[in-house]
N, C-alpha and C positions, 0 to 999 in steps of 0.2 A: 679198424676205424681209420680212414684217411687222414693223412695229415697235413698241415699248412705247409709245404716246403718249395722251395726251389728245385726245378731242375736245371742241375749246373751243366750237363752236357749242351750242345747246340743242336748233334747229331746223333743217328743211335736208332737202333730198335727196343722203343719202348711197350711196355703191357701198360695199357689205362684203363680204369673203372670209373663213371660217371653216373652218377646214379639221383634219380629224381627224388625232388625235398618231401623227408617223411616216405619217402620210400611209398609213393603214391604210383598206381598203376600208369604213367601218363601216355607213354608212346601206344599202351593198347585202348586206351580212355581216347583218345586225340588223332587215332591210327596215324602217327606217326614216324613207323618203322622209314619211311619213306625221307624222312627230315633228316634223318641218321646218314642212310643212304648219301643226301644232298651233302654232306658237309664233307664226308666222304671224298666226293666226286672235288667237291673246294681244292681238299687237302693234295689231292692226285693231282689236281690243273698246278699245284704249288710245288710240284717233285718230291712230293711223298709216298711212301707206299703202304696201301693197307695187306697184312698178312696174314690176319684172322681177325674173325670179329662174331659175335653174337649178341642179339638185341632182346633182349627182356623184355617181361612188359613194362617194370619200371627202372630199369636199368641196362647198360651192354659195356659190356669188356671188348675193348681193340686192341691188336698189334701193331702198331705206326709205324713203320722207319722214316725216321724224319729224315730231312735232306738238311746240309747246315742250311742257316738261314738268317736273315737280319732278324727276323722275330724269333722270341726266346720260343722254347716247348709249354711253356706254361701261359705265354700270351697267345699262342695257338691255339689250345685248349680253353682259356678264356673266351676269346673271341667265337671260337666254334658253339662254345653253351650257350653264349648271346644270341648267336644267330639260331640254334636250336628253341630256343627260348621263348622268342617272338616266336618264333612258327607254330610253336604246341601253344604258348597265350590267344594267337589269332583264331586256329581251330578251335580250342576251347569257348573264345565269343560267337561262333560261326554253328557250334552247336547250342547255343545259352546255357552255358555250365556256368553260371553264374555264381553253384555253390562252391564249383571246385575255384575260380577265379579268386572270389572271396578267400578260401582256404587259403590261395597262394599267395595273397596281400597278406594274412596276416600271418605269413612267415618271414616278410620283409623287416628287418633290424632295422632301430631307428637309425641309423647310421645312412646304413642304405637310400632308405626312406627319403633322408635329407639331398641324397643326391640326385633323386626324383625314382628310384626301382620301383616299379608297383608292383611287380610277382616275382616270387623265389618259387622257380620251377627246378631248378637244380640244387642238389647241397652245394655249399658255398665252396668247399676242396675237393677234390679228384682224389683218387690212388693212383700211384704208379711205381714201377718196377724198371728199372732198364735189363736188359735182356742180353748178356755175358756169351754168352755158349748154346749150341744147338739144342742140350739136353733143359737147359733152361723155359725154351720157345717151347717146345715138344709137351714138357710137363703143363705149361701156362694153355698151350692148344688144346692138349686132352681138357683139363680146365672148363676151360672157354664151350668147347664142341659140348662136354657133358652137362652142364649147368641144366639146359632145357629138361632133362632125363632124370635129374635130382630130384629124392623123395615130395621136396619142399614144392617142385614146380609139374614135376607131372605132366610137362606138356607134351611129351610123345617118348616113345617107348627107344627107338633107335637116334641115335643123333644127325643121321644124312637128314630126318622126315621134321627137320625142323628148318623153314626154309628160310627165318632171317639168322644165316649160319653158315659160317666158314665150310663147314662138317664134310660134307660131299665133296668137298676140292681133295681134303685131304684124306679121307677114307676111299673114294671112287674115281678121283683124278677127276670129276665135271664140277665145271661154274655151278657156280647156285645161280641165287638172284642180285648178286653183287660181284663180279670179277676180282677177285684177289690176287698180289704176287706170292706165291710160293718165297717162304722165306726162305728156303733151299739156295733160291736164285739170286741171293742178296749179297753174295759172297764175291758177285762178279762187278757190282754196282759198289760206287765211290761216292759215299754221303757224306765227305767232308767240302762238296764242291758242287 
C-alpha cells in the first residue's frame, strides 16, 4: 500500500506507481494511454528522463531520472496527477460517463471538497522506490515489462505485444510507442545539475 512520504532526494532514478481512485479502469474507460504519454513529454521538456514505463488500465509504473530541480519529486508528481486528472475528468464529460463522474465526486474528502476538488481520479499517494544499483532497475524493469503477462491481467502472452510498454526497447533493442532512455545510458548523464 503506498505511503504518505516525502521524497528527500531532489535527484535520482526513481520507480513510481500511480494508480487510479478504487483502482477503476480509467486510462482504458477514458483511452487515455495518451495523457500518460503527454506528461511524459512535460517531464522530458523539464530534463528528465523516462527509463521504463508500463501503462495499465487503471494504473502504470514509471522509471523517472529526475534531473535536480527547484520542484521537489513529490510536487512533480503532484502536479503531473493534476494535469492527468483534468484530462481523464474532461474525457469522461466528452463521453457522458456521468456515472463514473459522479463515482469520482464522491471519492472527494470533505477536506478536499472545501478546497473546491470535485473528482478523485487518483489515490491521494503514489509509491515509490529510489533506484540504488543496476540490479535494482533490472529487477523493477522485469516488474514493470511483465505486469501486462500476469495471471490477474491477461493482456497478452509476450511482453514486447504490449504496446504501452517499455518491453521492446529492452528485449529487442526498438522504440515502442514512447521513446525511452536506456538507463544503461544514465551513468554518463549528471542529475545533480
Amino acid at each position: 500500500m503506498p505511503v504518505r512520504r516525502a521524497i528527500n532526494e531532489n535527484d535520482g532514478i526513481y520507480f513510481i506507481t500511480i494508480t487510479c481512485a478504487r483502482w477503476l479502469k480509467l486510462f482504458e474507460i477514458a483511452n487515455g494511454y495518451d495523457i500518460v504519454y503527454k506528461w511524459f513529454d512535460y517531464l522530458k521538456g523539464n530534463g528528465h528522463f523516462i527509463n521504463g514505463y508500463v501503462i495499465m488500465p487503471n494504473h502504470f509504473h514509471v522509471l523517472i531520472a529526475f534531473r535536480k530541480s527547484d520542484k521537489s519529486i513529490n510536487k512533480i508528481i503532484g502536479d503531473g496527477k493534476r494535469f492527468m486528472s483534468y484530462e481523464i475528468v474532461n474525457r469522461l464529460k466528452t463521453q457522458s460517463r456521468e456515472d463514473l463522474l459522479s463515482q469520482l465526486s464522491s471519492f472527494v474528502n470533505n477536506t478536499d471538497r472545501k478546497k473546491g476538488k470535485k473528482h478523485e481520479v487518483f489515490e491521494p499517494s503514489f509509491d515509490w522506490k529510489e533506484c540504488w544499483d543496476s540490479k535494482f532497475i533490472e529487477q523493477k524493469l522485469d516488474y514493470i515489462h511483465d505486469n501486462p503477462c500476469s495471471s490477474h491481467w491477461e493482456l497478452v502472452v509476450n511482453p514486447i505485444d504490449y504496446i504501452h510498454s517499455s518491453a521492446r526497447w529492452y528485449i529487442e533493442g526498438k522504440q515502442g510507442v514512447y521513446q525511452i532512455k536506456d538507463y544503461t545510458e544514465m551513468e554518463d548523464i549528471d542529475l545533480s545539475r
